[in-house]
N, C-alpha and C positions, 0 to 999 in steps of 0.2 A: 408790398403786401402780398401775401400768397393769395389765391384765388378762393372764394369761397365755393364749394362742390355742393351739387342737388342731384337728384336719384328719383325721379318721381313714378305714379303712374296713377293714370285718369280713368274713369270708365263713365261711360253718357249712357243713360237710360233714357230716350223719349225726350231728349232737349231741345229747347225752344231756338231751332236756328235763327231765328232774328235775331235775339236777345244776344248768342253768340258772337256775330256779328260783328251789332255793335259795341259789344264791349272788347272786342278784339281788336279791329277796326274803325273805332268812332266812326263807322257806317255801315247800317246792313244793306246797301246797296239793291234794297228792294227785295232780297232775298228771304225767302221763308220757309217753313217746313219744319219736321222732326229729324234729329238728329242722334244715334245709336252704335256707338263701339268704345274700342279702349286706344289708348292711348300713351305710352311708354317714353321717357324724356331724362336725359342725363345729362350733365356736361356742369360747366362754371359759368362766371359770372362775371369772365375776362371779355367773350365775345360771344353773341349769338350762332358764328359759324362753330363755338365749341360743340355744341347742343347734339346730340348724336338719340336714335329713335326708333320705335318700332311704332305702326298706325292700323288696323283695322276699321274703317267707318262705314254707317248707313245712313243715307240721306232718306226720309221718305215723305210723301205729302209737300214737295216741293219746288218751289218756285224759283230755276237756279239761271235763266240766261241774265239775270242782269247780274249777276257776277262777274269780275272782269275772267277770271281763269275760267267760267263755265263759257262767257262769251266767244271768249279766245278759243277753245274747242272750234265751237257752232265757225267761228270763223274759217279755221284751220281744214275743217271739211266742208265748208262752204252751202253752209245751212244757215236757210231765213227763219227764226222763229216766229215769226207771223203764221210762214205757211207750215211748219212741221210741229208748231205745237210746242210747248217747253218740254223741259226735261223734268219731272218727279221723282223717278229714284236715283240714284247714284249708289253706286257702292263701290268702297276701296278696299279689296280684297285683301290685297298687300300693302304695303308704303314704308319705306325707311327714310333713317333724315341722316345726313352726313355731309362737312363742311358746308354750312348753308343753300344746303338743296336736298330736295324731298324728291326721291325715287320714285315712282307710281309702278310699282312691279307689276300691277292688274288692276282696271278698275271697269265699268261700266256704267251707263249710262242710257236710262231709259225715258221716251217721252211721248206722246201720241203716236206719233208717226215717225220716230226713228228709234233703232238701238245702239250705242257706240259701244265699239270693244278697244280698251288700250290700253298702253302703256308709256311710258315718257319719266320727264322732270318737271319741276318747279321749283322755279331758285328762290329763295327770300324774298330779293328784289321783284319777284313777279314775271320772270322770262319763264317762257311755258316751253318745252319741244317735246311733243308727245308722237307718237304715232296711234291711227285711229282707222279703225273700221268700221264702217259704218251701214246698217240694217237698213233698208227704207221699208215701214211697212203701207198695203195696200192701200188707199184710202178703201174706208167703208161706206157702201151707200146709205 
């Protein structure tokens, strides 16, 4: 059978990241917030690593360390979310997908008391290697 071909492209206005979540996921992993960009997706229907992509996204009003990939950051720079506060906005500047892994050409990440700057991968399977830099801001009295 030849493969069947898709060409798609998404655009979020103001979506309900839980709702996304879980119906991506059959779990929003406690995750919540508005969610806001476009979305770009081609490929068949041979293999998921077909899938090839362009991503711009914003996260905002949101509740992201119980995500395993937001945790995985907090981890990777060695941040307690008790003491620095979650993260609320996120935004994915850039992002491509090719053979089952998504580029992060730029993203950021904003939360009480810290701000991340970086860039890395995420594989399908969920292997994260990012590189991150990381704000700490002052506490306020």
């Amino acid at each position: 059978d030849d493969p069947i071909g898709y060409d798609s492209n998404f655009q979020f206005v103001e979506m309900d990241l839980r709702t996304l979540a879980q119906s991506m996921f059959g779990n929003s992993y406690g995750t919540d917030g508005i969610l806001s960009g476009d979305l770009q997706l081609r490929g068949t229907d041979r293999a998921a690593s077909d899938t090839v992509g362009e991503m711009r996204l914003q996260l905002n009003r949101a509740n992201l360390w119980p995500h395993p990939i937001f945790a995985g950051i907090a981890k990777v720079v060695k941040l307690n979310p008790a003491k620095s506060g979650a993260f609320h906005t996120a935004v994915v500047r850039r992002a491509s997908l090719r053979d089952g892994t998504v580029q992060l050409h730029e993203f950021w990440l904003a939360g009480e008391g810290v701000h991340l700057f970086g860039n890395g991968t995420v594989s399908l399977s969920g292997q994260l290697n990012v590189d991150v830099v990381a704000a700490m801001l002052a506490e306020q009295p």
